[in-house]
C-alpha positions in Angstrom: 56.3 -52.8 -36.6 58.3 -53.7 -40.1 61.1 -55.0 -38.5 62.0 -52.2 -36.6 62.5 -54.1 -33.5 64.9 -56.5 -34.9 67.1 -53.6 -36.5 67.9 -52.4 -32.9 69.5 -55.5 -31.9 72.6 -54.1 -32.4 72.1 -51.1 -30.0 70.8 -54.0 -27.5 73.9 -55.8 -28.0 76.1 -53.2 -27.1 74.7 -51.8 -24.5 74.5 -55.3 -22.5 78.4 -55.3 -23.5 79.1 -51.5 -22.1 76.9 -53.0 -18.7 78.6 -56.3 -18.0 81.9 -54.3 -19.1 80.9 -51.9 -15.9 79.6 -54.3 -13.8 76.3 -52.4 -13.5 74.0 -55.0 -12.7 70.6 -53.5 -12.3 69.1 -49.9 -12.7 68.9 -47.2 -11.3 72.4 -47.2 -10.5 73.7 -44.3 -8.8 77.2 -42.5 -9.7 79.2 -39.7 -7.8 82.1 -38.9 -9.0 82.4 -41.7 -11.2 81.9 -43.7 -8.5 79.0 -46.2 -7.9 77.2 -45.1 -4.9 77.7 -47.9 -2.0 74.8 -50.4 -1.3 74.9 -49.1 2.6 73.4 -46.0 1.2 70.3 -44.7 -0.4 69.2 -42.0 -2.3 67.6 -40.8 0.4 71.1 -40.8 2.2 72.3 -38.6 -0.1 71.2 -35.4 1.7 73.4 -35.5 4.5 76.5 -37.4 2.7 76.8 -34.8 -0.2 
């Protein structure tokens, strides 16, 4: 790929920074209100708690 890959370490970089500054540790992960959704719940959950 011409070195395309390696010019987008940066991007990598900083988003592994903005994650580990968030403490999001895997994906999806699910926000209401700026608030991570609790492990209790699922998506599925969501129905009846919203």
């Amino acid at each position: 790929m011409n070195g395309e890959l390696e010019k987008q370490n940066h991007k990598i970089e900083a988003m592994r920074n903005w994650c580990d500054a968030e403490n999001i540790t895997h994906t999806p992960t699910i926000f209401i209100n700026g608030f991570e959704l609790p492990k209790e719940y699922s998506i599925e959950d969501l129905r009846e708690v919203l």
